[in-house]
N, C-alpha and C positions, 0 to 999 in steps of 0.2 A: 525889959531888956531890949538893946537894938538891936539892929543891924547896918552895914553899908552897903549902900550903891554905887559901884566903879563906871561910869562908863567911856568909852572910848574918848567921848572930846572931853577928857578931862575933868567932869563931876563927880561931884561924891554927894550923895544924899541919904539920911538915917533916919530909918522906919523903927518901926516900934513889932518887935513880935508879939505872937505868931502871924504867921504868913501861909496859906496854903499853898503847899507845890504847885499848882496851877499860874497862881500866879508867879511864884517861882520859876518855873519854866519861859510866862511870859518875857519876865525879864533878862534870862539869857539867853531867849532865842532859841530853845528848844531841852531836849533831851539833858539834865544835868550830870557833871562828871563834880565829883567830891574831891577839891586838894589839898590832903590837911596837912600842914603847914609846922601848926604846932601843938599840944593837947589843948590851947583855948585862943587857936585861931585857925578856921579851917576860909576855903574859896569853895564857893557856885561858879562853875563856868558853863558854858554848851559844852557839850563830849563832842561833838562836831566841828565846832566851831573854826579850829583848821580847813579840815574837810572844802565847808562852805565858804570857804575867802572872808570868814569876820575879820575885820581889821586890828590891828595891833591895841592892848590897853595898856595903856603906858605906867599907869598907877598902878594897875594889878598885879605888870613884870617888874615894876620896880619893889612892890614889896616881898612876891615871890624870891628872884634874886636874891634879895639881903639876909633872906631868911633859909632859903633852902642853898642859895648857896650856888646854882647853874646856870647855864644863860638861857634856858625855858623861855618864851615869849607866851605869854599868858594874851588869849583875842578873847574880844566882843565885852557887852556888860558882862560884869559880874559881881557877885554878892560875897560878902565879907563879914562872918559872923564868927562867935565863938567854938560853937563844934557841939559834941551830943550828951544829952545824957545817958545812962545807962539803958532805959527803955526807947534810946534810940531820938529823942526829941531833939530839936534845936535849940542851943543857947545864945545867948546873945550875946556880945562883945561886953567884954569889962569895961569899966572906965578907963583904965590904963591902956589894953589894947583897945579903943575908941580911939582914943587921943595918940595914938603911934600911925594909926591907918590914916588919923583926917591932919596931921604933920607932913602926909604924902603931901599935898595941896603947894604945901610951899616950895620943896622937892622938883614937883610937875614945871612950876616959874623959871627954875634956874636954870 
């Protein structure tokens, strides 16, 4: 199963889980805040990322937005996976939500 990588200048990149929070962390810049979205699509962001001036992620709040619905600006990289299982693990995006998150791409152009 995957996951995405959103980063600010506009990439997206899909790893293969697992992933240890470590690196996890790596990639958002610190401390993660969970925001889940929908029961098989949750965001990694930094819980700080405010805080510290991360810059705006233009793919993140765009899919935020359409989904949750507010004008939330979602900063810094972040990660975009499918959500837990029961023992609390990470899942990986579906093919169907894969193919809606990496559709941002074209989105990001216009």
């Amino acid at each position: 199963m995957s996951y995405c990588i959103l980063t600010v200048d506009g990439r997206m990149y899909t790893k293969l889980l697992p992933a240890p929070v470590q690196e996890m962390q790596r990639i958002v810049g610190g401390y993660i805040e969970v925001i889940r979205l929908l029961e098989d699509l949750t965001i990694y962001a930094n819980e700080s990322g405010k805080l510290i001036g991360a810059p705006p992620n233009r793919l993140a709040t765009i899919l935020y937005r359409r989904i949750a619905g507010d004008e939330k600006i979602i900063v810094g990289d972040v990660i975009v996976f499918g959500g837990f299982t029961d023992d609390g693990d990470m899942i990986g995006l579906s093919a169907k939500r894969l193919a809606s998150v990496q559709l941002l791409q074209e989105v990001k152009s216009k």
